[in-house]
C-alpha positions as CSV (number, residue, x, y, z in Angstrom):
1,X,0.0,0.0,0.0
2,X,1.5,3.4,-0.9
3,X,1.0,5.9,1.6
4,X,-0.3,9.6,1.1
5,X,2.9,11.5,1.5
6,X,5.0,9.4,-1.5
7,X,2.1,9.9,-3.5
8,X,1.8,13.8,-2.8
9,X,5.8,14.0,-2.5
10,X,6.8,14.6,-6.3
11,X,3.7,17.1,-6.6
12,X,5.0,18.9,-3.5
13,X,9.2,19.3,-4.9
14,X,7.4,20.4,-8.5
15,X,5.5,23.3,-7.1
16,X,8.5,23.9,-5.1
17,X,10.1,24.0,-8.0
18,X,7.6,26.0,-9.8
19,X,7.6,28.4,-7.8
20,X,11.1,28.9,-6.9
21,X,12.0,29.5,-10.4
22,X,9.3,31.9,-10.8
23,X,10.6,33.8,-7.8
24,X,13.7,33.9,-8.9
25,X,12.2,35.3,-12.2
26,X,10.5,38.0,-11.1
27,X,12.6,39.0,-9.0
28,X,15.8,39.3,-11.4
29,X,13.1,41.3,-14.0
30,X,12.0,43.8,-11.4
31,X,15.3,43.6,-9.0
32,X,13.1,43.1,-6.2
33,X,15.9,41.0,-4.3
34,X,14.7,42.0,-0.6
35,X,10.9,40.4,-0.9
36,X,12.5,37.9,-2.7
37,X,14.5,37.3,0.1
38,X,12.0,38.2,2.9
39,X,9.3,35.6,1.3
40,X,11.8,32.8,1.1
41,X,13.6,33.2,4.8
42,X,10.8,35.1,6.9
43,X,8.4,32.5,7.8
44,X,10.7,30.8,10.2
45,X,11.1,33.4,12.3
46,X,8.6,31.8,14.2
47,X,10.9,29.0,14.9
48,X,12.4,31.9,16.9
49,X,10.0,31.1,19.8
50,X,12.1,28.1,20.4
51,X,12.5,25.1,18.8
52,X,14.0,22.3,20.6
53,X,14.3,18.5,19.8
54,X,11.8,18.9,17.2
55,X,9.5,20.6,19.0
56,X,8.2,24.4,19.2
57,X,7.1,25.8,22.0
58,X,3.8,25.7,22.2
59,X,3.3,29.9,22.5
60,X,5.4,29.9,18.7
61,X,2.6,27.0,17.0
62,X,-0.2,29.4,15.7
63,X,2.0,32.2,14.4
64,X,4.5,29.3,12.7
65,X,1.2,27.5,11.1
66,X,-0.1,30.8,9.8
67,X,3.2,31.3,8.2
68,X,3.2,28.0,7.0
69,X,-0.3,28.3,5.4
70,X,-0.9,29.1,1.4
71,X,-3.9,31.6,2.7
72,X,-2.1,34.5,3.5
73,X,0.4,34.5,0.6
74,X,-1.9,33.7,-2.2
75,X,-3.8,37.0,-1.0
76,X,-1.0,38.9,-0.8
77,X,-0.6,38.1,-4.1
78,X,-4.0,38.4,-5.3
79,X,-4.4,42.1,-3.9
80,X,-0.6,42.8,-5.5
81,X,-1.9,41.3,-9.0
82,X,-4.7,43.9,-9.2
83,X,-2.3,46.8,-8.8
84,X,-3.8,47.9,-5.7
85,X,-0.8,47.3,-3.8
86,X,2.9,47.2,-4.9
87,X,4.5,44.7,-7.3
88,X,7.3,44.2,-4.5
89,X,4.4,42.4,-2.3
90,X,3.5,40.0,-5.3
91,X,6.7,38.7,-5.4
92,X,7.1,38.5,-1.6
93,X,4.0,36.6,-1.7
94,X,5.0,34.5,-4.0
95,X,8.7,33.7,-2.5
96,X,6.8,33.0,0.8
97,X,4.1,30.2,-1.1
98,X,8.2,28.8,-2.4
99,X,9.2,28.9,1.1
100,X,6.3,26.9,2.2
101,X,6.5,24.2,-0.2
102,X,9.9,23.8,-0.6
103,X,9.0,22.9,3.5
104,X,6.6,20.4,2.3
105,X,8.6,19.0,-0.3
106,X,11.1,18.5,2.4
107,X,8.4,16.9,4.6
108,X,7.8,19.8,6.9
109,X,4.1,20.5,7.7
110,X,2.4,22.4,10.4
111,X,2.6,22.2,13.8
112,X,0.1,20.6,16.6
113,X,-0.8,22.2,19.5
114,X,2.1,20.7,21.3
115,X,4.4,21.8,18.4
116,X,5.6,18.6,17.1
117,X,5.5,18.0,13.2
118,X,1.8,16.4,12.0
């Protein structure tokens, strides 16, 4: 029996993919390095509320699973795409949807209550 997460696995490292490269893209044709850079390293600074033998601290799980869900990033985008906001937040949005699924192409997920890996 194959389980769920070798089936979802090669889906997870293309959209990493994907979306890495189109980072990258956008952000060497509008030099928008530092939300590149943000997107792609700023979600973990929730690990910040201290992560210890594989486990957060409790206190750190919500803010870490909200960075570590599509929602957020996808709007960010959304709003940027219809010009009302910057182009610099599209392409932070869009480094920060990389971040997360190069996580989950790695096998990272969210976080329980307790703040162990699901």
């Amino acid at each position: 029996m194959t389980s769920t997460l070798s089936i979802h696995r090669p889906l997870q490292i293309t959209l990493a993919v994907l979306l890495l490269a189109a980072t990258v893209f956008e952000a060497v044709k509008h030099g928008l390095w530092a939300p590149a850079a943000l997107g792609l390293i700023g979600p973990d600074i929730a690990l910040l509320a201290g992560l210890k033998d594989g486990r957060l601290n409790p206190r750190g799980v919500p803010f870490y699973n909200a960075l570590h869900s599509y929602y957020a990033p996808v709007a960010l985008m959304a709003v940027a795409a219809t010009g009302a906001i910057a182009l610099g937040f599209f392409v932070l949005g869009l480094a920060w949807a990389a971040h997360i699924a190069v996580d989950r192409a790695l096998g990272y997920g969210l976080r329980t209550r307790d703040g162990f890996q699901r």
